[in-house]
Steps between C-alpha positions, in 0.01 A plus 500: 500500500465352849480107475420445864129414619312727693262455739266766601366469818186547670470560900253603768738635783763787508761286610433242228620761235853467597472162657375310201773685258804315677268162525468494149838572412614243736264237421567570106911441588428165616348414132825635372322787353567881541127628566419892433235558769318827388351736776238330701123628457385516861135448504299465834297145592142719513651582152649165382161355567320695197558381162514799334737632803717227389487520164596844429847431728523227307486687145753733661751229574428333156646804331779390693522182368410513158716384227771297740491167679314577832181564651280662797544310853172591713676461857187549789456357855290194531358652838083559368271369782233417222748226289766223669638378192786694374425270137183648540558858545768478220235371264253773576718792450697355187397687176345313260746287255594710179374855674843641470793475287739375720499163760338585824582317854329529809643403859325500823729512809306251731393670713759814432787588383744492841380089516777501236758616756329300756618217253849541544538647799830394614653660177407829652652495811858659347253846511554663794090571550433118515584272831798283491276224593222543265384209352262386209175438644308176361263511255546871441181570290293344713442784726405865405673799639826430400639849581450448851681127496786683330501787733516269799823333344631872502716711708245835396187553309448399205458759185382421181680776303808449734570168521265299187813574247799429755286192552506392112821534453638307796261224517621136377238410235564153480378495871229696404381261155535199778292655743263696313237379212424891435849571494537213228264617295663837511820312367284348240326779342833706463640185309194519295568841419836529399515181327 
């Protein structure tokens, strides 16, 4: 029997699917804790925005879960024109308390995902796609479009599905916690999980 948690992610983007696995893992071995991440359900925003959408990837993920310490982590970008508040957003998507069987954590990248590497920049700069001078911008969540600040700290374009996991793996989180509140919370809700 596997004593390890497991966390069963939930993502909008294709390059979230791998990106988020090695985030998790790596975020998890700063707790001290070897985490199991299963396979990521990738389910688009349009998508993520219906509850019933949402909850049947999250009933897929629970079966995941079920019966060992762990839970579903609902990862989405924070980039809707309609709500500002990441908190917000969070609260509107979160199932309702006691609808599944297992703990459930939402995170909101403010405004998306690649404000995380935004965060810790610097930490980046030993891949050979990212400027030697590239630094962290301030107040990295402040802004939208955080692909294109990213890109313009790059030596090429910048691909989700190419670059999003090479990203995760290289980027100093403790830069990232220090610069980024979403980022934080990400750190957060993974404790919660595997706790």
């Amino acid at each position: 029997m596997n004593s390890s948690p497991i966390i069963a992610p939930i993502v909008e983007g294709h390059g979230e699917v791998t990106a988020v696995r090695q985030l998790i893992t790596r975020i998890g071995a700063t707790f001290g804790t070897d985490v199991e991440v299963a396979q990521p359900f990738r389910l688009d925003s349009a998508k993520m925005r219906k509850p019933e959408e949402l909850s049947k990837a999250v009933r897929l993920q629970e079966a995941r879960v079920r019966g060992r310490v762990g839970g579903v982590l609902i990862v989405r970008d924070g980039d809707d024109n309609d709500i500002r508040c990441p908190v917000e957003l969070a609260r509107q998507i979160a199932p309702k308390s006691g609808a599944f069987s297992v703990p459930v954590e939402v995170v909101i990248a403010c405004h998306e995902y690649e404000a995380w590497f935004l965060a810790a920049l610097e930490s980046l700069r030993k891949h050979t796609s990212v400027r030697n001078d590239a630094t962290t911008p301030p107040n990295v969540e402040s802004k939208r479009n955080a692909k294109k600040q990213l890109e313009l700290m790059m030596n090429e374009s910048y691909k989700e599905t190419l670059h999003q996991a090479k990203f995760s793996s290289l980027m100093d989180l403790s830069a990232a916690a220090e610069n980024s509140r979403s980022f934080r919370r990400m750190m957060h809700a993974i404790e919660i999980l595997i706790s």
